[in-house]
C-alpha positions in Angstrom: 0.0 0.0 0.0 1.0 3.5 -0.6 0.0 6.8 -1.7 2.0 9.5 -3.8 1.4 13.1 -4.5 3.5 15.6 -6.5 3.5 19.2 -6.1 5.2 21.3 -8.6 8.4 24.1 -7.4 7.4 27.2 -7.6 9.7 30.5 -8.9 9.0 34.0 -7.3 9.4 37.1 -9.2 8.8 40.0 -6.9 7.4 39.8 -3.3 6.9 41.7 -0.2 7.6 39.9 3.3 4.3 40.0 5.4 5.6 39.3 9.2 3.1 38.2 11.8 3.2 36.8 15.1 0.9 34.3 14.5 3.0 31.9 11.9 -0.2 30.8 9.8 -0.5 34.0 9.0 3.4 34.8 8.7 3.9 35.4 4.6 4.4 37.1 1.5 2.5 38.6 -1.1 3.9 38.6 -4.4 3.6 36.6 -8.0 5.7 33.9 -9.2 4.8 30.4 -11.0 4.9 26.6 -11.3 7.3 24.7 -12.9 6.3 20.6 -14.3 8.9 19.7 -12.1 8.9 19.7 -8.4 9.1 17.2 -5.5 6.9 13.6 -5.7 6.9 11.9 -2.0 5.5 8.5 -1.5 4.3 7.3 1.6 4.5 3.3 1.6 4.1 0.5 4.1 7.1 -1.0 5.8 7.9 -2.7 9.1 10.1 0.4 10.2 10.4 3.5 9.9 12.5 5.1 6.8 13.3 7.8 4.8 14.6 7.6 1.6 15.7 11.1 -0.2 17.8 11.6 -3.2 19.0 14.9 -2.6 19.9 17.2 1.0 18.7 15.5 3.9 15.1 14.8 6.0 15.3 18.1 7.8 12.2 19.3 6.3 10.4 15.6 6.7 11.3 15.4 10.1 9.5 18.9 10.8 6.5 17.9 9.3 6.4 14.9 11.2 7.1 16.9 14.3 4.2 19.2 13.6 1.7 15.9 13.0 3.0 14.1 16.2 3.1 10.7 14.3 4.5 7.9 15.6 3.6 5.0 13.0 6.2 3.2 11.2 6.3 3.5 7.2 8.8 4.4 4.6 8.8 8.1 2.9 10.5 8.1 -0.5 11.3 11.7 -2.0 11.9 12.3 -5.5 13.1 16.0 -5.7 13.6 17.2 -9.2 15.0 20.7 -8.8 17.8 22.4 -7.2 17.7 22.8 -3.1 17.6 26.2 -1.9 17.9 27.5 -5.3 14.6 29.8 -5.2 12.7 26.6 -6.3 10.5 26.1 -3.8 11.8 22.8 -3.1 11.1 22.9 0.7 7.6 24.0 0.8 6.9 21.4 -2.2 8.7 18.4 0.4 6.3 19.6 3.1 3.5 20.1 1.3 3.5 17.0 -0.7 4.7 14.7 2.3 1.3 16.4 4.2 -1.2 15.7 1.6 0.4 11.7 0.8 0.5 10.5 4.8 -2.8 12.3 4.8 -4.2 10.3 2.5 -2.0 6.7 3.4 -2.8 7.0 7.3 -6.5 8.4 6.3 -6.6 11.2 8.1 -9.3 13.1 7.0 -7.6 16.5 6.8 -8.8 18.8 4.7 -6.2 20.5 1.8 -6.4 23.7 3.3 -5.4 22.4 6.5 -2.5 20.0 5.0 -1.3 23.5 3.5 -1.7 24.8 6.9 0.6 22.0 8.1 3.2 22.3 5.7 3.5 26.5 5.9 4.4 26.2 9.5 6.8 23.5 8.8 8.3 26.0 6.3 8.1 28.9 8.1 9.7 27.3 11.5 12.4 26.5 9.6 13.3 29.5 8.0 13.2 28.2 4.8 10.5 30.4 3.2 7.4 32.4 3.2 5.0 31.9 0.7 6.0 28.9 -1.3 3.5 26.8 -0.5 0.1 28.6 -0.6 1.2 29.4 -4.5 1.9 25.6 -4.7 -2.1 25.0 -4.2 -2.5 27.4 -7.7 -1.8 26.6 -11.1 0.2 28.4 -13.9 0.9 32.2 -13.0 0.3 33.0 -9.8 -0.8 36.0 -7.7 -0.3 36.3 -4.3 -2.8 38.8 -3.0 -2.9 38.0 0.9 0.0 36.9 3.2 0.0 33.4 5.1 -0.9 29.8 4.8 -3.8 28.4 2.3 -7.4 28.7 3.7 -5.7 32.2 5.3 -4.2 34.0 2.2 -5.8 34.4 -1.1 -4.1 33.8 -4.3 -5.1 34.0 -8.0 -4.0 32.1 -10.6 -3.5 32.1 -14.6 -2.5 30.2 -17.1 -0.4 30.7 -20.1 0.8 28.5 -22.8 4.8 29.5 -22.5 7.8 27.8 -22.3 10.8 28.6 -19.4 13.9 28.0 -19.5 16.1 28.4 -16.4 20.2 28.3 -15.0 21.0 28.2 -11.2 24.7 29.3 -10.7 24.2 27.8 -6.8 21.5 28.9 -3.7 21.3 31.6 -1.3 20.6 30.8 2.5 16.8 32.2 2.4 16.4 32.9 6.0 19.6 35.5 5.9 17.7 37.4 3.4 14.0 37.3 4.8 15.4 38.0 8.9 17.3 40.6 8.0 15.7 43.9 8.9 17.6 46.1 5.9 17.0 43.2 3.5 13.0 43.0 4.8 12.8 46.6 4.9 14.1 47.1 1.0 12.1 44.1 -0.3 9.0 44.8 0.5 8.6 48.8 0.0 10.1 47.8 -3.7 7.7 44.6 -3.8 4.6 46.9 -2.7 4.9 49.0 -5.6 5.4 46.2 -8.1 3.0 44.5 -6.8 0.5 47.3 -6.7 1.2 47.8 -10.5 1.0 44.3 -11.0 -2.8 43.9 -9.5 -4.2 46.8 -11.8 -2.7 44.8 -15.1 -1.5 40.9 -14.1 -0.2 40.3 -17.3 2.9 38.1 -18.7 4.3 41.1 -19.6 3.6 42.8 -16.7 5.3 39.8 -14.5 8.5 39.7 -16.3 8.8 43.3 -16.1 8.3 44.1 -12.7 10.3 41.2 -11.7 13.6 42.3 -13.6 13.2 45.7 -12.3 12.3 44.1 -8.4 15.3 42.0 -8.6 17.5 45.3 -10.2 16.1 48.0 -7.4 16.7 45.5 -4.5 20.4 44.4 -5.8 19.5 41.1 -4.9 21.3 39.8 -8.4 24.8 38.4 -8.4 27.1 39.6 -11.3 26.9 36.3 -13.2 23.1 36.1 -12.4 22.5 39.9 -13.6 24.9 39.3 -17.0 22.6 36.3 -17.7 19.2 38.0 -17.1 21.1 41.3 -19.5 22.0 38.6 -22.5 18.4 37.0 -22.1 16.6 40.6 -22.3 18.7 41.6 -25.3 17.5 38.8 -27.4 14.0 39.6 -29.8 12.0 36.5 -29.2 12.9 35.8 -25.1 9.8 37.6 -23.8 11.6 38.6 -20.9 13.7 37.0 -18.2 14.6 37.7 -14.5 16.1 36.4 -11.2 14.8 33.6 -9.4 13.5 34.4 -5.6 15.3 33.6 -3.3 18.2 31.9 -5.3 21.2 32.5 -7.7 19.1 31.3 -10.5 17.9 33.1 -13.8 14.3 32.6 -15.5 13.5 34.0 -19.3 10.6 33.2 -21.0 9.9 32.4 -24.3 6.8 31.4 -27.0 8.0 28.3 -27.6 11.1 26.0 -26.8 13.2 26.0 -30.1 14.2 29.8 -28.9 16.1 28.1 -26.5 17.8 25.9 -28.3 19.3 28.4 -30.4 21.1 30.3 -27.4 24.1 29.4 -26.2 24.0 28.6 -22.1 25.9 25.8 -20.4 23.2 23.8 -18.2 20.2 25.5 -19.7 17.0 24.0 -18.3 14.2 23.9 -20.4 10.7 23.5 -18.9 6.9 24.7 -19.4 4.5 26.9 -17.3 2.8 24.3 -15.0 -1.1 25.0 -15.6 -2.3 21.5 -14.2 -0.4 22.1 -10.4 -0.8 19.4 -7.4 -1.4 15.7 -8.7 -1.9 12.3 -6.4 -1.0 8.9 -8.1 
């Protein structure tokens, strides 16, 4: 017996850091998107207890696990498909998709707003992000227009027929960023406007635009990361390309994926605009 459930990684492109007291409502508002790829976990039977991951370690499982106060034995299996700490959402989509499969495997009966609950304070207690995981409930593009976990904030969400490609030159520790006060104070009054702009017309455009100019006007972008984004803009069919929140990564998109191909990028990922989002097998 066992029960999977994928939940795609998620890319921010501006944001504002929402802080709260109470951690289910501790966030960000902001827009970003889903990738295909993202984190599958499996929940299976077994006579022990196990955890099998084929990348970093079972920090975030072992929060999760903490918060649910479980003490039945099975085996956890983690496919994760992108980069850790890379500005993939990676740890929100391990929470969230390990809360939803034992939900389902040990029955349960949680509802999916409260499994997001579950996995947003996982993410949150351990530093490792802010809103991740309520846009990993949407599909496609998506809008974040009130801080905290699902069932608290409100998102939006559309969909686009694009292709993304993506490079990560390495991660950023996310909780140095989003705890430090200069960093939290600069974000957000930049994000806030952006965002502002971007409620009035949430178009593709619109995204990649205000995202290159959010990462620009907080100097969040390493050299290699901002000479990437600069070579991306200056081509005629890349509609538009930015960086990656909270990582050392660089997004363009394009119409379709032979405008990739034709550019000349070491370890150029190519991927499409997930419009489907969470799936269970």
């Amino acid at each position: 017996m066992s029960n999977s459930v994928f939940v795609p990684g998620h890319i921010t492109g501006f944001f504002t850091i929402e802080d709260h007291d109470i951690t289910l409502k501790k966030g960000s508002c902001g827009a970003g998107f889903l990738l295909s790829q993202g984190v599958k976990t499996t929940v299976s039977s077994s006579s022990e207890f196990r955890v099998d991951v084929n990348q970093g370690d079972s920090t975030v499982i072992d929060e999760v696990l903490n918060i649910l106060e479980i003490d039945t034995v099975f085996k956890v299996t983690q496919d994760i498909q992108l980069p850790i700490g890379a500005g993939f959402g990676t740890s929100a989509a391990s929470a969230l998709s390990l809360t939803l499969a034992l939900n389902e495997f040990l029955d349960l009966g949680y509802s999916t707003e409260l499994c997001g609950q579950i996995a947003h304070m996982a993410e949150v207690n351990l530093g490792a992000g802010l809103g991740d995981v309520i846009a990993q409930t949407g599909q496609g593009m998506v809008l974040r227009v009130e801080p905290g976990a699902p069932g608290i904030g409100k998102i939006k969400s559309f969909k686009h027929d694009v292709c993304i490609a993506w490079k990560t030159f390495g991660g950023i520790e996310t909780s140095s960023i989003i705890q430090n006060p200069h960093h939290q104070q600069v974000i957000s009054d930049v994000g806030l406007k952006y965002l502002e702009y971007f409620e009035e017309k949430p178009s593709l455009r619109n995204f990649l635009d205000f995202s290159n100019r959010f990462s620009n006007e907080t100097k969040l972008m390493s050299d290699e990361v901002k000479n990437l984004v600069d070579y991306f803009n200056s081509m005629p069919d890349i509609l538009g390309s930015s960086m990656g929140m909270l990582g050392n990564t660089v997004f363009a998109f394009a119409e379709n994926e032979d405008v990739f191909k034709n550019v000349e990028v070491e370890n150029l990922h190519i991927d499409k605009l997930n419009n489907v989002g969470i799936v269970y097998d």
